[in-house]
C-alpha positions as CSV (number, residue, x, y, z in Angstrom):
1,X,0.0,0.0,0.0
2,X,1.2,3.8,-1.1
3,X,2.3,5.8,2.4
4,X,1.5,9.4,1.6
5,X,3.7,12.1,3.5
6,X,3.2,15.7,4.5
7,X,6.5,16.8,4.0
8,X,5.7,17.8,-0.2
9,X,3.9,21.1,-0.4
10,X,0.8,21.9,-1.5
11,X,0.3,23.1,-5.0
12,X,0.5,26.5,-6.1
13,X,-3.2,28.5,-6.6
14,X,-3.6,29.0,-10.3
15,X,-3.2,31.9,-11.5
16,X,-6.4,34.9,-11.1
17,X,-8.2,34.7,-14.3
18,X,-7.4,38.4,-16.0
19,X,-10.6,40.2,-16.9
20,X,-11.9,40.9,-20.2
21,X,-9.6,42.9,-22.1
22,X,-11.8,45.4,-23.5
23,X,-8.9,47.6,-25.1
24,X,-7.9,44.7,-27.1
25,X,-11.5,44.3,-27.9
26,X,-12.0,47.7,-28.9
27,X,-9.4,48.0,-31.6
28,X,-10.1,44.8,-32.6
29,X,-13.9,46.4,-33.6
30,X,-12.6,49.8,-34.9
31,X,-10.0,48.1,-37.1
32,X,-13.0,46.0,-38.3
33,X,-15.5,49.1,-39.4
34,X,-12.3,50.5,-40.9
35,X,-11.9,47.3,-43.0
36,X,-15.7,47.5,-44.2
37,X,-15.8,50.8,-44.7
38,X,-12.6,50.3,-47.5
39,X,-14.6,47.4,-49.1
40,X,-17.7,49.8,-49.5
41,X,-15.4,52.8,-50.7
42,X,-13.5,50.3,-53.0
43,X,-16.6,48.8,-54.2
44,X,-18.1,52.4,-54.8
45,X,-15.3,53.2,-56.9
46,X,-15.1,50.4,-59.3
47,X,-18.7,50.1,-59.9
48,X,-19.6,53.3,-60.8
């Protein structure tokens, strides 16, 4: 039969979870109405 001891520690609390990272998120969205407004500009431009 396994002995278990006390002498190991106990393992490390995870790290906190960070919270949303709503900077990241925010360029992410402003890059992506730049991108669409391009297209529709673009597509303006050729078609007519």
């Amino acid at each position: 039969m396994r002995e278990f001891s006390d002498d190991r520690e106990p393992p490390a609390d995870p790290e906190p979870v960070a919270g949303p990272k709503f900077g990241r998120l925010l360029v992410v969205l402003a890059l992506a109405v730049l991108l669409i407004v391009g297209i529709t500009f673009a597509s303006e431009a050729y078609f007519s």
